[in-house]
N, C-alpha and C positions, 0 to 999 in steps of 0.2 A: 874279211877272212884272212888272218895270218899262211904266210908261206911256209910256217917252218912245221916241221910235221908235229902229229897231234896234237896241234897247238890253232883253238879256232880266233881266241881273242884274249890281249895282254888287260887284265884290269889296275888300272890305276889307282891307288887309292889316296887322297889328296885333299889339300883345302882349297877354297876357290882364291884365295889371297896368294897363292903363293906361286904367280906367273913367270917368274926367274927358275922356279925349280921345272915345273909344265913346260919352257923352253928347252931346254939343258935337258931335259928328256927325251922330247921329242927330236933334238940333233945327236943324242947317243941311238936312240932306235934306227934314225935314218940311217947314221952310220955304221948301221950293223945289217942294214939291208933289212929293217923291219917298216912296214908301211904305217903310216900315221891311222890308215881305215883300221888295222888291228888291234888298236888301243880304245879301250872302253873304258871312259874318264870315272870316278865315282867318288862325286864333291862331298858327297854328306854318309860313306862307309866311313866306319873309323871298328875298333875294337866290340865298343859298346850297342853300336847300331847291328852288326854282325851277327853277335850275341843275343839280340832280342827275341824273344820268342813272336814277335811279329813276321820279323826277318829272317829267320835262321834258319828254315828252308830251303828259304829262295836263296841264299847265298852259297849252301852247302852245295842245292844241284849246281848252278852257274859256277862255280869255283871245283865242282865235283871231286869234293873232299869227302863224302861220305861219312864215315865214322872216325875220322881223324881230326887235331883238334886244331885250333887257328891260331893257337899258341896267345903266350902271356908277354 
């Protein structure tokens, strides 16, 4: 659970190859006073996966976007 208000958890969205960026992240959150538990990694979100009608959902409630759009 994030400290900062109505803010329950930061999602990531990212490739699993790319551990220099997941670094460099993770020491910008810390030093903003955001805890590493807040961040919820997501190796295989990407635009398309988001979009699917499999997914689009579950992504909508978790990111509680509602009717808005995830952009192009």
């Amino acid at each position: 659970m994030s400290k900062l208000p109505f803010v329950n958890a930061i999602y990531v969205m990212t490739d699993p190859s790319l551990t220099q960026r997941h670094d460099s992240l993770k020491k910008a959150f810390l030093h903003q006073g955001i805890s590493i538990e807040s961040i919820e990694w997501r190796m295989k979100w990407n635009f398309t996966t988001c979009n699917s009608n499999s997914s689009h959902l579950y992504v909508y409630q978790r990111l509680n976007l509602k009717n808005k759009s995830l952009g192009n």
